[in-house]
N, C-alpha and C positions, 0 to 999 in steps of 0.2 A: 501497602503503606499503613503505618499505624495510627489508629485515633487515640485521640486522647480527653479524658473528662476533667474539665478542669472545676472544680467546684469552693465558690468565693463565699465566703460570711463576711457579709456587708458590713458586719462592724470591723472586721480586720483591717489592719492598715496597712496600708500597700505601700512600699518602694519603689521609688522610681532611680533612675538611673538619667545622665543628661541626652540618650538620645529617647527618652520618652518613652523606654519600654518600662514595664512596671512586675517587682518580683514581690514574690510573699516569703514574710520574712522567714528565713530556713528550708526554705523551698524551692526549687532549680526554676528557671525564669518559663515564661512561652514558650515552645517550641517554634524553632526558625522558620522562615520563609517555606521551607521544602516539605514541612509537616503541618496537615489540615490540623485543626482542636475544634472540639464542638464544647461548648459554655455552659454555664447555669445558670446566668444572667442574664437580666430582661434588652439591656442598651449597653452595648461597648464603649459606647461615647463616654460614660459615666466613671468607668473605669480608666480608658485611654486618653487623661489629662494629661494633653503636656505641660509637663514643668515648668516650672515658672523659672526664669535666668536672673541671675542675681549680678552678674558681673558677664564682662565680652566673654572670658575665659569659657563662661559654661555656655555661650553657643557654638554648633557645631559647623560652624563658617569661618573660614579663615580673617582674623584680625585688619589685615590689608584690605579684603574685598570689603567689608563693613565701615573700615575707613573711607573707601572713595564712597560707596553709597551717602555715606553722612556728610561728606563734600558734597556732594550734587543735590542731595535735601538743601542744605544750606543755601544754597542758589536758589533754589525753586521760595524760598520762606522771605514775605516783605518784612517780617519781623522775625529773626531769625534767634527765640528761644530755647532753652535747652527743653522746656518741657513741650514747642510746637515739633521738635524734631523728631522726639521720643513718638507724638504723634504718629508723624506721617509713614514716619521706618517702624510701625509697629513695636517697638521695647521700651522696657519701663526707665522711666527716667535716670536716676543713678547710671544705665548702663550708657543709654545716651553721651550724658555728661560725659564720663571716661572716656569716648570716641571724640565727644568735641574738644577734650581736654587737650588730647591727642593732637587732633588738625592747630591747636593752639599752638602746641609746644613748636611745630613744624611750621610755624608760619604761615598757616595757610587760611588762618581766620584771626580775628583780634576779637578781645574781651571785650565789650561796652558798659559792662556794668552787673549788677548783681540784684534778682528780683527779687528771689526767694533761697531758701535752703535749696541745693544742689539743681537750683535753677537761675541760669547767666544767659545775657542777649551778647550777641558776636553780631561780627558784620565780615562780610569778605574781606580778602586782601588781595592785591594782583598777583600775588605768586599765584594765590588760592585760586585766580579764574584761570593765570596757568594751565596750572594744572589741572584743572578743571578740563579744558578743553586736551590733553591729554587722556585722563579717563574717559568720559564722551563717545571718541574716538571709538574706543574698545568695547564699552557695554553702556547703552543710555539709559538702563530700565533707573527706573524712580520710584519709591514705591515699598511697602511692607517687608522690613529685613526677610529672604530668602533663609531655607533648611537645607542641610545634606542630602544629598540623592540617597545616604544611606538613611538617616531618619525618616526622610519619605517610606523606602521601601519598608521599612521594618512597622512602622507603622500600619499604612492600608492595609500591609499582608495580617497583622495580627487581628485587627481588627477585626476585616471580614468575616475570618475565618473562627475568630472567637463567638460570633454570632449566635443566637438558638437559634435552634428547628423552627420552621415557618410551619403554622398550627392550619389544618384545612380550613377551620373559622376563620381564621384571616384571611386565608384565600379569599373564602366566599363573601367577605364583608370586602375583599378590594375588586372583586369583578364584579358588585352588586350595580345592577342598570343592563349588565349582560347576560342578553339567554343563548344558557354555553349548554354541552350534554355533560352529566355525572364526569364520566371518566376523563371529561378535559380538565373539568376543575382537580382534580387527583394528579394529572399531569403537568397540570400548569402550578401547583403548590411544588411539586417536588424538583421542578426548573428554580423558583424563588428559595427555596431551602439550599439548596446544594449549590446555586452559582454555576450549572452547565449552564450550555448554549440550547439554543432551541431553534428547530427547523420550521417553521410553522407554514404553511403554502395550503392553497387555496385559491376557487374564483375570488375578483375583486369585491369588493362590498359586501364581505360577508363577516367582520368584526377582526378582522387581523392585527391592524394595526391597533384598535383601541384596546382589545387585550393582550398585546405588547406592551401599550402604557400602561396597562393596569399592574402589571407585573410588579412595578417599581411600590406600589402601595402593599404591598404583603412584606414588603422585607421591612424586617424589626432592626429598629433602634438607629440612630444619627451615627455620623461619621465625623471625623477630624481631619479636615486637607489643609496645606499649608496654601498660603498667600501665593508662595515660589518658592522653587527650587532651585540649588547654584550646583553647575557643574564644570569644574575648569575654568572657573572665573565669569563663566557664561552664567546666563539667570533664565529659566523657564517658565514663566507667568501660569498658573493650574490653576487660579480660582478665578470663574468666571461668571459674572452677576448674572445674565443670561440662562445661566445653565443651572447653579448651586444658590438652592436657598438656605440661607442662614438662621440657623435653630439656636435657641437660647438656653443659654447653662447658669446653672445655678450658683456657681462660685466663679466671684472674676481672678481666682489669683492661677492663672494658666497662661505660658508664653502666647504673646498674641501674635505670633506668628503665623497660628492657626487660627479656623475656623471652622467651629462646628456646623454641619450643616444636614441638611434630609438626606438622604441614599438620591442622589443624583440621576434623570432623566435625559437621555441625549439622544433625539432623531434626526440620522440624516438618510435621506434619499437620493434622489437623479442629480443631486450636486455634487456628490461625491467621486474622489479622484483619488491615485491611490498617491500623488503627491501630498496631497492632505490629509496622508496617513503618516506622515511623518512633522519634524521642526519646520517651522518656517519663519523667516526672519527676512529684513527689507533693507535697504541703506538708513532709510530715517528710523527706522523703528529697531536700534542694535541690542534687541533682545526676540526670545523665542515667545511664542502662544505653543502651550501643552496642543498636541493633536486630539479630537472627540474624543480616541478612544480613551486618553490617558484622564478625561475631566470625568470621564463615565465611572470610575474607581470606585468602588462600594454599590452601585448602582446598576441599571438596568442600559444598557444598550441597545437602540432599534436601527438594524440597517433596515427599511422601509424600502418594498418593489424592487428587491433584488433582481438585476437583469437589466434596469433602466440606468445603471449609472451611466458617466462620461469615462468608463475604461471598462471594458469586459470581464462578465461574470467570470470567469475563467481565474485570471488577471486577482480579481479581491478576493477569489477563494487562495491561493495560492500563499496571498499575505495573511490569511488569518490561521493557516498552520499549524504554526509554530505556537502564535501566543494562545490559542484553543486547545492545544495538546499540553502545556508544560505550564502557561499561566503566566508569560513572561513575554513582552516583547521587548525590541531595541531597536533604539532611536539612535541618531548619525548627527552630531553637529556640522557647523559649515567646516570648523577643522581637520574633519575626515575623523575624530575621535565618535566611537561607537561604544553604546552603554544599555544596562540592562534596567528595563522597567516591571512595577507592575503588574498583572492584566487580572484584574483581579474584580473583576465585574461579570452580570449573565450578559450574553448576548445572543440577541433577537433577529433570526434573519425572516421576514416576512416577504415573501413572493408568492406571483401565481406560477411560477415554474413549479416542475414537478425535481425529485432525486434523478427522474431517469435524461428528464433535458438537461440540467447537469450537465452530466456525465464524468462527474469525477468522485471517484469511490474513496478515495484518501480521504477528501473532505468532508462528505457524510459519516463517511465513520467516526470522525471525530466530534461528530454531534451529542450531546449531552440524549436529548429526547426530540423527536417527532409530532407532530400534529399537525393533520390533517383539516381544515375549515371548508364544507361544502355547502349547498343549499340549504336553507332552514326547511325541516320539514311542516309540515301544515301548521301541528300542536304550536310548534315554535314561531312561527310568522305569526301565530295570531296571539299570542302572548305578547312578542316584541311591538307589534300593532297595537293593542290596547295600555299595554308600558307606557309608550310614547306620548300616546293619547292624552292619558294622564295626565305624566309630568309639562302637559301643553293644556291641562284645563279642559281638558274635551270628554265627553263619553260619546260613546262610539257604538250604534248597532248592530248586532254580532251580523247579521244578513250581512250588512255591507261588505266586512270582510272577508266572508264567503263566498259572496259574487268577485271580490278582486283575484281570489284562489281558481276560481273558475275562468274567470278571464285568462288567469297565465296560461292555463294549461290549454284553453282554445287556442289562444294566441302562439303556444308553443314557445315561451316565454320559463326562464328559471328562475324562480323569488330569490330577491338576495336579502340579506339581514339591512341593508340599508334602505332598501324601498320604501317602507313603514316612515320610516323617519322623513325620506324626502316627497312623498306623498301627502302626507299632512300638512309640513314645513307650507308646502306650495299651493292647497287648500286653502290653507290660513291667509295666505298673500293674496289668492283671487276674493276672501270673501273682502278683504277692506279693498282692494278693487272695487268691489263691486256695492261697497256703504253697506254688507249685509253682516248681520251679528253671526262672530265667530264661531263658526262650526262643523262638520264632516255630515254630507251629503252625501246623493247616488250620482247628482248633477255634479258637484264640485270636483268630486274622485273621477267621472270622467273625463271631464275637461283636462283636470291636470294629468290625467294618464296619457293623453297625448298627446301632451309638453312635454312632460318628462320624457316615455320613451320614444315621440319622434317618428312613430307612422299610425297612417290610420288606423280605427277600433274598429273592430269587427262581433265585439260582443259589451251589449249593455250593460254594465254592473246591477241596473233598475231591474 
């Protein structure tokens, strides 16, 4: 497959087009969905402004579904303006207006009067609750006028994929608090660069998960997700407060449809079901919530303790196949109508399973890159140990930490990267137990040595 360089002068002025791709003028557009592009520029966001809509005609949602949406606004509003409505559905007034003008002409609302320039208060009319309760019926979402499924796609895909190279510096400034070895940070940049997957496995507590999170902090520049998506008259809710924080752009004249936001963070663990890898939608609630993986879009995915979910490891390798191989998965409405998204995020699988407990070679091979997280060796625990220390206001005896090395290996004991952290943590809590001024002891550390691990000591740190 071919790469391509695409190289911007920032003073050149870019065209856009109404589904929010953007070409240079004389110059054949992005290459589609099927073809990676690597950038020259620092944040996509900056570049991928959607357009601002000037009238219904320029957005890409059919006229009808936009009309009942601005019915059902109108209900929800005690004072029902053209410029609170323009609010809540996200578009700029004028477009607004047009839509209520609309439900005017049809009866479905009355004019009360006139506030300002292309701002009039309405009030329902009983056709309008009518009817009302007809639309209802079919789709209740309320809420930020929805995008095409095709502006979505063509969007994230370009995005991402316009992104720069993730520079090792950044790596090492997004795992800075973690002591990794050389060749992880080199592995772990080129997972955040490229948008493979990552197999990462290991004993428990030993930084899995946290540089998983970290992942997400190396990937350069903000993203553009829409409020929702409309497919088939249906609307799929993607922007979720929860998950997507909203980053701030410098110019307001962009359809707010969108919202700019950080490269998106999503863990799920032992909750996960592969029903919840798809739509889901309820009697009272007649619209969809996007599934994790589709809010993870720009972003870093962690399936966290792979092995523990509520369906068999087997079972969620099988579904991430397809969209690990190709970059695309497909969601099923309640109408039996099936459509292509998407998958255009890294994904994280953290477990203590090994490739050979597995046992499935399709899957692995579709792994972007591998690593491996085991014991910290000595160098390494006593770094993370005096890290910790630190950022807790503590200094710390090099002796003591030597005797706790010694201890494991009497005890036949493996250090894990968390120890350090939870051995202090729980030091700290016995010394105001005990009214004594905060600090790391031979007495402290063994008290809590067996609290934490839970059988006798056999060897005195002292």
């Amino acid at each position: 497959m071919s790469q391509h360089a695409i190289a911007i002068d920032p003073t050149e002025k870019l065209e856009t087009n109404t589904n929010g791709k953007f070409n240079r003028p004389g110059v054949a557009s992005v290459p589609d969905a099927g073809e990676p592009v690597v950038a020259e520029f620092n944040n996509p966001a900056d570049w991928f402004v959607p357009p601002y809509p000037k009238k219904v005609k320029d957005l890409d949602v059919s006229s009808n579904f936009l009309n009942d949406l601005t019915l059902k606004a109108c209900s929800l509003e005690a004072d029902t303006t053209s410029a609170n409505i323009a609010t809540r559905i996200h578009l700029p007034m004028l477009t607004a207006e047009e839509l209520l003008q609309h439900l005017h002409r049809e009866k479905f609302i009355e004019m009360k009067g006139v506030i300002g320039l292309h701002n009039h208060r309405y009030a329902m009319l009983e056709r309008g609750w009518h009817e009302l309760n007809r639309v209802m019926n079919f789709c209740s979402y309320v809420g930020p006028a929805p995008v095409s499924l095709k502006a979505y796609t063509e969007s994230i895909t370009q995005q991402v994929r316009c992104r720069p190279p993730v520079k090792k510096k950044t790596m090492e400034q997004a795992l800075t608090g973690l002591v990794l070895p050389e060749d992880a940070h080199e592995i772990l940049a080129l997972v955040a660069g490229s948008g493979r997957s990552l197999f990462l496995n290991g004993p428990s507590g030993n930084g899995k998960t946290a540089t998983a999170r970290a992942l997400v902090n190396a990937i350069p520049g903000d993203i553009w997700i829409p409020y929702a998506i409309e497919v088939d008259g249906q609307v799929i809710r993607v922007f979720d407060a929860h998950t997507h924080q909203p980053a701030k752009h410098a110019n307001d004249e962009f359809d707010r449809r969108w919202v700019r936001i950080r490269a998106p963070l999503v863990v799920v663990g032992g909750e996960l079901t592969i029903q919840s890898l798809d739509l889901m939608s309820t009697d009272s609630q007649r619209f969809y919530e996007a599934p994790f993986q589709m809010k993870a879009n720009g972003g870093v995915l962690v399936i966290d303790d792979l092995g523990r979910q509520r369906c068999s490891a087997t079972e969620l390798l099988n579904r991430w196949i397809v969209p690990l191989e190709n970059r695309i998965d497909y969601l099923t409405l309640d109408t039996g109508k099936k459509f292509q998204v998407p998958f255009e995020q890294t994904v994280v699988f953290a477990t203590n399973l090994t490739a050979v407990d597995l046992e499935d070679e399709a899957f692995m091979r579709r792994m972007g890159y591998r690593l491996h997280f085991g014991a910290p060796p000595p160098d390494s625990y006593v770094e993370i140990f005096m890290r910790y220390a630190r950022t807790r206001g503590l200094s710390v005896e090099p002796r003591l930490v030597t005797r706790l090395l010694e201890r494991y290996l009497a005890e036949g004991r493996q250090p894990k990267c968390c120890d350090p952290r939870d051995l202090i943590d729980r030091s700290i809590e016995l010394c105001k137990l005990r009214g004594q001024p905060i600090g790391l002891s031979a007495d402290s550390l063994n008290v809590v040595w067996r609290g934490y691990f839970g059988t006798p000591s056999t060897v005195s740190p002292s």
